[in-house]
N, C-alpha and C positions, 0 to 999 in steps of 0.2 A: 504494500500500500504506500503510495508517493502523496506525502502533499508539501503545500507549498503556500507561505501568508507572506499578505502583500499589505502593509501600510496604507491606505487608500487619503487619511485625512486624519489629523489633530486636531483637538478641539478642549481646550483649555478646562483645568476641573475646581477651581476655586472653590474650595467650602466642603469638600466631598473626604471622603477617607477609604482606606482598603480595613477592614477589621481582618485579626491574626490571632489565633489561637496560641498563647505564648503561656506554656505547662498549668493550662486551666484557667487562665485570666486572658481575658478580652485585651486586644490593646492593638489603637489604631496607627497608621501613618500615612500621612497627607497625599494626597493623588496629586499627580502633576499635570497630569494631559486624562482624557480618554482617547483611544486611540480607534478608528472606523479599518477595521480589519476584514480584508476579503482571504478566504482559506480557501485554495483548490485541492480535492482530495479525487483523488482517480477520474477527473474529469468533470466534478461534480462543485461548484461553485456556491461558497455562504460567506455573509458578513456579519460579521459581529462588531457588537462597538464594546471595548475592553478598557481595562485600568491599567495606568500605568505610574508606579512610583517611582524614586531619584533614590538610589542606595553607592552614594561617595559620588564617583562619578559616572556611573550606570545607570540608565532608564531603562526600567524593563518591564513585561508585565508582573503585575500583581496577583492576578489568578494563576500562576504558576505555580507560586508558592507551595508545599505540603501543608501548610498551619493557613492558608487561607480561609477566610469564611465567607465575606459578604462586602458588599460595598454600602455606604450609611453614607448619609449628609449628616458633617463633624455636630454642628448642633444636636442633632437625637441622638447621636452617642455619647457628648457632652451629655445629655437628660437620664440616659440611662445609666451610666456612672454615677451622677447626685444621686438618682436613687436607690439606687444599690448602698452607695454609703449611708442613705440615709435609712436604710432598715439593717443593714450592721449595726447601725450605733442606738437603734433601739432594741435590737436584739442583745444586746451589751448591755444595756440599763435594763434590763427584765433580769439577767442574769444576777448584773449587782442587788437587787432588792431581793 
């Protein structure tokens, strides 16, 4: 089986995150582009539009990752973090009493 991805267009991701499974904890890093990707696979043509993060000086996809999970806009990951903290730390004070 041959295939073969082609770049088609860049498209800037301001505000966006890749989420990564990192030993049981959620934890994001900022998207730089999303990238409009065409993939020929034995003659058969698809486009995807994919994430793409900056690691030193490497841009590369993000869904390649083994610990990848999902793409979030940084705000609702931002939300879901407060509240996770915030039922830790009542779960904390039930314990203390």
């Amino acid at each position: 089986m041959s295939s073969e991805e082609t770049i088609i267009q860049i498209m800037p991701a301001t505000g966006w995150v890749a989420v990564y499974d990192m030993e049981g904890e959620e934890s994001a890093e900022a998207i730089v582009c999303f990238a409009l990707v065409e993939t020929v696979e034995d003659g058969v043509k698809q486009r995807s539009v994919r994430p793409m993060c900056a690691d030193e000086r490497v841009i590369d996809f993000a869904d390649e990752a083994v610990n990848f999970l999902r793409v979030e806009e940084l705000a609702e990951f931002e939300e879901e973090d407060e509240e996770e903290d915030e039922e830790e730390d009542e779960e904390e004070e039930e314990v203390e009493e």
